[in-house]
C-alpha positions in Angstrom: -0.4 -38.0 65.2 -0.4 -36.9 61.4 -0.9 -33.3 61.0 -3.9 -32.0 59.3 -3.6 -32.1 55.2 -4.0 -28.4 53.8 -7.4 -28.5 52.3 -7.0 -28.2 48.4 -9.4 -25.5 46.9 -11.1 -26.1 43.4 -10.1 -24.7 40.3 -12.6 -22.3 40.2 -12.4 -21.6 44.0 -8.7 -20.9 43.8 -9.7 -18.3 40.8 -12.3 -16.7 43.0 -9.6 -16.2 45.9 -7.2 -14.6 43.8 -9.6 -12.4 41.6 -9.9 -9.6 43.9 -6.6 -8.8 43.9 -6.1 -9.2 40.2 -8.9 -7.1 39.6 -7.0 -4.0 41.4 -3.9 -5.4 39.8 -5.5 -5.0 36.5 -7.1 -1.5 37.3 -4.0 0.3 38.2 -2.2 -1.0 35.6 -2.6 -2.5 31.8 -5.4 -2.3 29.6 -8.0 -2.5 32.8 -6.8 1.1 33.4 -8.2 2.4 30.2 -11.1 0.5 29.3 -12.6 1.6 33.4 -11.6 5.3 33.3 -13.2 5.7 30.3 -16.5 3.9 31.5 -16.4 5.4 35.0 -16.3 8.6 33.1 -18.8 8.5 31.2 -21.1 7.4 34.3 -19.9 10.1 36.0 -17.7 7.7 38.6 -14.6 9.5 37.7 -12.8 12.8 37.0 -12.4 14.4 34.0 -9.6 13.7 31.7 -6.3 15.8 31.7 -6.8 18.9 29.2 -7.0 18.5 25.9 -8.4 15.5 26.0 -5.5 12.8 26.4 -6.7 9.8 28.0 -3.6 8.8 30.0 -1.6 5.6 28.2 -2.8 1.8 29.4 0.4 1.6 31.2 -0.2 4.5 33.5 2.3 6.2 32.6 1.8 8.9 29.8 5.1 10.7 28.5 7.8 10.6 30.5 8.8 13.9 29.7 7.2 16.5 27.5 6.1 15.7 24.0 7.4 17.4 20.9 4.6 15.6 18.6 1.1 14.0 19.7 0.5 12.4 16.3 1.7 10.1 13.7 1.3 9.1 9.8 3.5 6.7 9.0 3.6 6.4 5.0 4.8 2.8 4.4 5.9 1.9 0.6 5.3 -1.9 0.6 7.7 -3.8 -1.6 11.1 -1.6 -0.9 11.2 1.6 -3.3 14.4 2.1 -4.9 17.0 4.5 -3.2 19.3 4.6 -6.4 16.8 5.8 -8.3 14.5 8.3 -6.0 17.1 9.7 -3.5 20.5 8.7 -3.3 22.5 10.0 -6.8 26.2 8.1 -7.3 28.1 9.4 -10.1 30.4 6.1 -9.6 27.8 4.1 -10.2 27.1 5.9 -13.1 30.8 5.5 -14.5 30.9 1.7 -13.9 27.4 1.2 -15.2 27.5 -2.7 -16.7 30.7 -3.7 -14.8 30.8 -6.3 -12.3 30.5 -5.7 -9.3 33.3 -5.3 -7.3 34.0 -8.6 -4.7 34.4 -6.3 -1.9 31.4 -5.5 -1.9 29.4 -8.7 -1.9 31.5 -11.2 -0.4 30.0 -11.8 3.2 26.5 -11.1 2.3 23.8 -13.1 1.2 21.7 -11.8 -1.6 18.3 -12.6 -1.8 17.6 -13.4 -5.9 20.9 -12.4 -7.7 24.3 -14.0 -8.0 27.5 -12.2 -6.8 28.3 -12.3 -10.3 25.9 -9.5 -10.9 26.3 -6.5 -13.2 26.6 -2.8 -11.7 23.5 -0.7 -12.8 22.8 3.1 -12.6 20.0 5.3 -12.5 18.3 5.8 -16.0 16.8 9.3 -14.2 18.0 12.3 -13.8 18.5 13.8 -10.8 19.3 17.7 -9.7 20.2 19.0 -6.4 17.3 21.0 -4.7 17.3 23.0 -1.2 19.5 24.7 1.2 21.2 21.3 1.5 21.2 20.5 -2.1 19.1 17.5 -1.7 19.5 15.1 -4.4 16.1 14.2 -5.6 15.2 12.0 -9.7 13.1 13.1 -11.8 10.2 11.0 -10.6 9.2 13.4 -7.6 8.6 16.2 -9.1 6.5 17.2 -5.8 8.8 16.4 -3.5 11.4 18.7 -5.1 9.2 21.8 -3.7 8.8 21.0 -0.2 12.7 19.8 0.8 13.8 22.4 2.9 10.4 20.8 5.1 12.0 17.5 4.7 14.6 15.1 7.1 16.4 12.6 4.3 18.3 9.4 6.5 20.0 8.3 3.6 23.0 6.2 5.8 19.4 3.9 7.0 19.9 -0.2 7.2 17.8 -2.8 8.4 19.0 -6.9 9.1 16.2 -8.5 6.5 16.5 -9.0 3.0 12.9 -10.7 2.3 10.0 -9.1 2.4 8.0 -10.2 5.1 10.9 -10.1 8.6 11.5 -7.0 6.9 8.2 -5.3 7.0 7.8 -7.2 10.4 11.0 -5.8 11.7 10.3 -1.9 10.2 6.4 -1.8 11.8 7.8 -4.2 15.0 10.9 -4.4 15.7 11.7 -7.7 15.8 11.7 -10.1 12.2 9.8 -13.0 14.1 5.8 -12.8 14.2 4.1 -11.8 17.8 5.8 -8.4 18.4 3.3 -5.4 19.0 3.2 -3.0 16.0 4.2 0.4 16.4 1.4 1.8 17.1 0.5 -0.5 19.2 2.9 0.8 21.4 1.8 4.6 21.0 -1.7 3.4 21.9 -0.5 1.4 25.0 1.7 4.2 26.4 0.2 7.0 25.3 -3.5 6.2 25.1 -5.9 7.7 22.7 -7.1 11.1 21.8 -11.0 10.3 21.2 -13.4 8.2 22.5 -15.2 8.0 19.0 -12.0 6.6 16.7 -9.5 3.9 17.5 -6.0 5.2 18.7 -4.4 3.4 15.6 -5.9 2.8 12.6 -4.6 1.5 9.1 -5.5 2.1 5.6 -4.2 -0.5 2.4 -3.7 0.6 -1.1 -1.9 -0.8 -4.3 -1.5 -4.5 -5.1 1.5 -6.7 -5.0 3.5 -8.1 -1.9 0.9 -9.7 0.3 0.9 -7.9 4.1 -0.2 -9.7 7.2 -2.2 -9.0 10.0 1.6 -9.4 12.0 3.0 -5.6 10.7 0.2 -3.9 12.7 -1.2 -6.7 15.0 -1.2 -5.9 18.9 1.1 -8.7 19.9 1.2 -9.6 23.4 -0.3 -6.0 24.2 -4.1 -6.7 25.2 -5.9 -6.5 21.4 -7.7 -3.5 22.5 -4.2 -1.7 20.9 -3.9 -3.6 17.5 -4.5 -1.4 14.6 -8.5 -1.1 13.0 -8.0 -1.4 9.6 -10.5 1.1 7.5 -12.0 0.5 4.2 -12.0 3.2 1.9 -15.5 1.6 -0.1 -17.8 -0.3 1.2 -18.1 -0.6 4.6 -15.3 1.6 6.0 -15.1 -1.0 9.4 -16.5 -5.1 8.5 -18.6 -6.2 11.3 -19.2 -3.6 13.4 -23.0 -2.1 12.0 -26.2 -2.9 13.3 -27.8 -6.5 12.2 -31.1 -6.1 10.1 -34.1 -5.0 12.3 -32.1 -3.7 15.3 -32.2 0.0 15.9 -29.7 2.1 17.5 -31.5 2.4 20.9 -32.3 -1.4 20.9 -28.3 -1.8 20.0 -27.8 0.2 23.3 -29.7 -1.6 25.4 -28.0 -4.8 24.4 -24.6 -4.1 24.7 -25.5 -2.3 28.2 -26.9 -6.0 29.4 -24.0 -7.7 27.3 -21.5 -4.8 29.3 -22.8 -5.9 33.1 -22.2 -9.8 31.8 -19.0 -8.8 30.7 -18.0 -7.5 33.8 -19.5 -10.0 36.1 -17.2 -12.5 34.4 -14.3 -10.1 34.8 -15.3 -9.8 38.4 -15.5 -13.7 38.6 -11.8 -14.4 36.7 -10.0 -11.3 36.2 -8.9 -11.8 32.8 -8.4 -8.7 31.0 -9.0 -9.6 27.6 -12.5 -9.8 28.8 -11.9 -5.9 29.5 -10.5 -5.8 26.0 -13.9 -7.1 24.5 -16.3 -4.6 26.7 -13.9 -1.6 24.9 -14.3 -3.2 21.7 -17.7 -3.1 22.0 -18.3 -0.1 22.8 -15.9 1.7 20.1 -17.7 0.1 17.9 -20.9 1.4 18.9 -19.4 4.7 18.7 -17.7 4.3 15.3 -20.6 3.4 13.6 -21.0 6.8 13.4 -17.5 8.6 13.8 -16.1 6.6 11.3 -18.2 7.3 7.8 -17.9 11.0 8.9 -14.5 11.6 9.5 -14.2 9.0 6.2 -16.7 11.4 4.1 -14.3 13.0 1.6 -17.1 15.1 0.3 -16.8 17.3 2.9 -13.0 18.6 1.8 -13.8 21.5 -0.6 -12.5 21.0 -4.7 -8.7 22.5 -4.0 -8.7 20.3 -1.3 -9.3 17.5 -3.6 -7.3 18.8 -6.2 -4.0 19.4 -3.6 -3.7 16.2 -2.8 -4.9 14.8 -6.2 -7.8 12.3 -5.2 -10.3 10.3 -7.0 -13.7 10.6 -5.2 -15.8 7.6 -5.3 -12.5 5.4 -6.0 -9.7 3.8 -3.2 -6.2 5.2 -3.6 -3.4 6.4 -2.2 -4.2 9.9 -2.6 -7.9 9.5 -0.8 -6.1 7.8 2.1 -3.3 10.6 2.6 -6.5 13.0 2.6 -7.6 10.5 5.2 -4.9 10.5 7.4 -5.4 14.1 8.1 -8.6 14.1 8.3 -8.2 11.2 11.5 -5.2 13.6 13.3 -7.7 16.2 13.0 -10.4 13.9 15.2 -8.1 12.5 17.3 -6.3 9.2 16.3 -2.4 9.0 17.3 -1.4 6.6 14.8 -2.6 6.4 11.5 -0.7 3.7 8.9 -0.6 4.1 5.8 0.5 1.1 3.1 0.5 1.5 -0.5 1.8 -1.9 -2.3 3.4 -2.5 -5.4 7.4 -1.3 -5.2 8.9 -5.1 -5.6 10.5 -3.4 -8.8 13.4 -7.1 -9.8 12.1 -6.4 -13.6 9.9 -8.0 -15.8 6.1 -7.6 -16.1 5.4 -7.9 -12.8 7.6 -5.2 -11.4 10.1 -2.9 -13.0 12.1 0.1 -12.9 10.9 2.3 -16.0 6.9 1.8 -16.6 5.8 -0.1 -12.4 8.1 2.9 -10.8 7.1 5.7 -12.9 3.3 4.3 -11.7 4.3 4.2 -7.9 5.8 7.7 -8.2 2.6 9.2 -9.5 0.2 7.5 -7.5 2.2 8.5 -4.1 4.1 12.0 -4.8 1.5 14.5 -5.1 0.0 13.0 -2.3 2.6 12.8 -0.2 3.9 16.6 -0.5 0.2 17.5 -0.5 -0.2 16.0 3.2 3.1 17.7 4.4 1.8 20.9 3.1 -2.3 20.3 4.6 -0.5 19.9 7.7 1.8 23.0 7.4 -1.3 25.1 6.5 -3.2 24.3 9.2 -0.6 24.2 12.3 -0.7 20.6 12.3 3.0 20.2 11.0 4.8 20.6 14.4 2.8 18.3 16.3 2.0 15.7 13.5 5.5 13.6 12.3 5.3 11.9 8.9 7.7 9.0 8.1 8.0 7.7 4.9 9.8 4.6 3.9 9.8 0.8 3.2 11.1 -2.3 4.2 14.5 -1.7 2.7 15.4 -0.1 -0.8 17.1 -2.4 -4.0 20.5 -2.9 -4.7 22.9 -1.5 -6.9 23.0 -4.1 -9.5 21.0 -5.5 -12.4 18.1 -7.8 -11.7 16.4 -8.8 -14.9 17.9 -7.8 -18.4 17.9 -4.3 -20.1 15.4 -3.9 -21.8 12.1 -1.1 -20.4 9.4 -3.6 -19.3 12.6 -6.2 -17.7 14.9 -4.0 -16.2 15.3 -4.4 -11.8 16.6 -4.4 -8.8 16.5 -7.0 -6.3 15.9 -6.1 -2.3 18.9 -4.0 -0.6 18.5 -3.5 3.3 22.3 -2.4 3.9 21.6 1.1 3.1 18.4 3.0 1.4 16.8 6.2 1.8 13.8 6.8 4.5 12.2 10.9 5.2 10.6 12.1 8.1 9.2 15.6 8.2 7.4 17.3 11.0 7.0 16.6 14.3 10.2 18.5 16.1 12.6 16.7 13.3 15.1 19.2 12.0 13.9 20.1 8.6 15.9 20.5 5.3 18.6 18.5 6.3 20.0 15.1 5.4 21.8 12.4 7.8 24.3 10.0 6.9 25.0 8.3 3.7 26.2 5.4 1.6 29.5 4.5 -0.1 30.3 5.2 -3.8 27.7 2.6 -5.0 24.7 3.0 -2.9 25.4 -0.5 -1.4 26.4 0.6 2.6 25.6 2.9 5.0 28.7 4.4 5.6 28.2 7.5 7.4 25.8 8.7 10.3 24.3 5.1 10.0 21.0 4.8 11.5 19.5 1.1 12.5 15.5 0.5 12.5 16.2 0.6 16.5 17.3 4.4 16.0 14.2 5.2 14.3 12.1 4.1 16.5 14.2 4.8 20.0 14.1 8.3 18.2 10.3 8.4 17.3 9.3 7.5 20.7 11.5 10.1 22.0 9.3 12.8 20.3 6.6 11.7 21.7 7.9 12.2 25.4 8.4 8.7 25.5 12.0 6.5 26.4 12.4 3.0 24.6 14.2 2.1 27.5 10.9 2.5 30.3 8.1 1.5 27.7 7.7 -1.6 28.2 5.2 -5.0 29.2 5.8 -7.9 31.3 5.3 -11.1 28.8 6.7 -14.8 29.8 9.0 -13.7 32.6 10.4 -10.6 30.8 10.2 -7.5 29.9 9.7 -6.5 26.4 9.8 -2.9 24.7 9.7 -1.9 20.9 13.3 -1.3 20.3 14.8 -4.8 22.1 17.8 -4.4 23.8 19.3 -2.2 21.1 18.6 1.8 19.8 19.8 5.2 20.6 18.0 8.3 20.0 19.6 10.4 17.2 19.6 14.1 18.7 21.1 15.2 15.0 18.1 14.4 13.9 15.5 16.6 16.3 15.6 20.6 15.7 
């Protein structure tokens, strides 16, 4: 006698077997966590969150030990700012000015647009020592020079990309490939958010220049519910998220409650948690439609406020944006990215090192110094780190010919300058170095893994345990590489 064939269920019968159990799956852990808490909460299903407000992170988890900082504005200089002519003074390269550069130097590297054969070039700015550590700072930041002793310089930094694109993938990802989760990403999936009102990261664009991609602060294989929201600062600060003609606010309610109880029926029917995702999306943007043009309402900051940081009313920039930032740490958001295009100085009209830097430096400085200081004044500092940097800094020879508008660099990610200040780093110092040309990091060298292995760390969380599961492995921001730099914490 055969035995009996094992009945074969349907597709969507084997689904409906399985979807109890990956509907607990998905509540305990992941992005299910989140997006439930907070709307059992609000219908008074759950407890209250832990004080001060800190939803616990999507993985469950929260810090793994206590936090130094709760907050983040990373300053991102799109296009790689110049370390030889900013930060990092070499009286060698001074001397040799014109030469050849030495063989040594170039020999087992590739170069992105200049031959081997390419002649030495040093600053045409002046530079001074400033500080208890007798920072080395040009000419061009004039603001900066006040507020070193707040600052951490990494001037032994390096990175593995020498084009633009891997390389501001591999600073805001960690990886040079497409497909990674951003930074703050990462923040918002382990750490959670702050406000129920704002996104937990959130990204604002300036300057014009090297085109940036949705990749650098894009969620990845972390459910899209932790991408960053990019903010406008005219127009519409958030595209697509106000009321269609005709429909009030209390209409608006009504059908995304209906649209909600779909939403989850589905959920309850396939336990897909992207379907999660969309009910949080929905109903942030319900809520920003009104949290958003008023933490975005510069008109609120008082004139010395406006004249601190230097900003425009009425227009985008740099300045408005670093006004901004606080503003959104004030209300709540962990992660706030800032870009500001335009340093791709390799000479000519499009880009050089005497009238495009001199622009960059001016837009940015002020600002810059003026955040670090907002901070200070209002007890933000110590909680709140600030990271400025780009995808890698310019080399030390001659792109382009001598002359003012042609004069440049070409793109240098063996050693450049980055700065962090606040946020439990040890201020007024500055960590590692290069050699005698500003080619290598020589000493102290720091890899993009050791910035952000040490970033986390601040934030009570270890690169090593932050991770998600994706095709058979786990994943986490920093690879398999990165050590936290305690030289660098105070």
């Amino acid at each position: 006698m055969k035995p009996m064939p094992t009945p074969k269920l349907a597709p969507l019968e084997l689904v409906r077997a399985q979807t109890r159990r990956r509907f607990l799956q998905h509540c305990m852990t992941g992005m299910g966590a989140m997006a439930l808490a907070q709307l059992l909460q609000e219908r008074g299903l759950a407890a209250d969150p832990p004080p001060g407000g800190v939803m616990s992170g999507a993985a469950g988890l929260g810090p793994h030990f206590a936090p130094k900082a709760k907050n983040l504005i990373y300053l991102f200089m799109s296009g790689g700012p110049s370390h030889l002519d900013l930060f990092d003074f070499k009286p060698e390269l001074q001397r040799r000015d014109g030469q050849q550069v030495p063989e040594s130097l170039v020999k087992n590297i590739r170069l992105a647009q200049i031959g081997k054969e390419a002649a030495l070039l040093g600053t045409r700015y002046a530079f001074r020592q400033y500080g208890g550590a007798g920072v080395w700072l040009s000419e061009l930041l004039p603001h900066l020079q006040t507020i070193v002793d707040e600052v951490c310089f990494v001037q032994g930094f390096y990175s593995e990309a020498f084009n633009h694109d891997p390389a501001t993938i591999f600073m805001n990802t960690g990886a040079q490939l497409a497909g990674r989760p951003a930074m703050g990403s990462w923040f918002s999936y382990g750490l959670g958010s702050e406000s129920k009102d704002l996104p937990a990261f959130v990204v604002l664009m300036t300057g014009v220049g090297q085109p940036l991609t949705h990749s650098a602060w894009g969620s990845g294989f972390l459910p899209t519910l932790h991408q960053g929201v990019q903010l406008r600062s005219g127009g519409d600060p958030v595209l697509f998220v106000n009321d269609p003609p005709g429909l009030g606010r209390e209409q608006r309610r009504q059908s995304l409650d209906a649209l909600g109880d779909l939403n989850r029926m589905r959920y309850d029917l396939l336990g897909d948690p992207e379907i999660q995702t969309r009910i949080a999306a929905y109903e942030m943007a319900y809520r920003m439609q009104t949290s958003v043009p008023e933490a975005m309402d510069l008109s609120r900051e008082p004139a010395a406020m406006h004249a601190l940081y230097g900003t425009t009313p009425g227009r985008s920039s740099f300045a408005n944006n670093c006004l901004l930032a606080r503003r959104l740490v004030e209300r709540g958001v962990r992660f706030v990215q800032l870009y500001h295009r335009g340093w791709d100085h390799h000479g000519g009209p499009d880009g050089n090192l005497v009238f495009d830097l001199k622009k960059r430096c001016l837009e940015t400085d002020q600002a810059c110094v003026a955040l670090v200081q907002d901070l200070k004044q209002r007890g933000l500092l110590d909680t709140t780190l600030v990271v400025w940097g780009g995808e890698f800094g310019r080399t030390p020879m001659m792109q382009g010919a001598l002359k003012p508008n042609e004069i440049g660099r070409d793109h240098h990610p063996h050693g450049y300058t980055i700065w962090l200040a606040g946020g439990g780093i040890r201020p007024g110092t500055v960590y590692g170095g290069t050699d005698e040309f500003g080619f290598y990091a020589v000493d102290k060298k720091l890899h993009v893994h050791d910035l952000h292995a040490t970033i986390l760390h601040q934030f009570g969380l270890d690169h090593t345990r932050l991770t998600y599961r994706f095709q058979g492995r786990d994943f986490r921001l920093t690879d398999v590489h990165g050590e936290v730099v305690r030289e660098l914490l105070a």
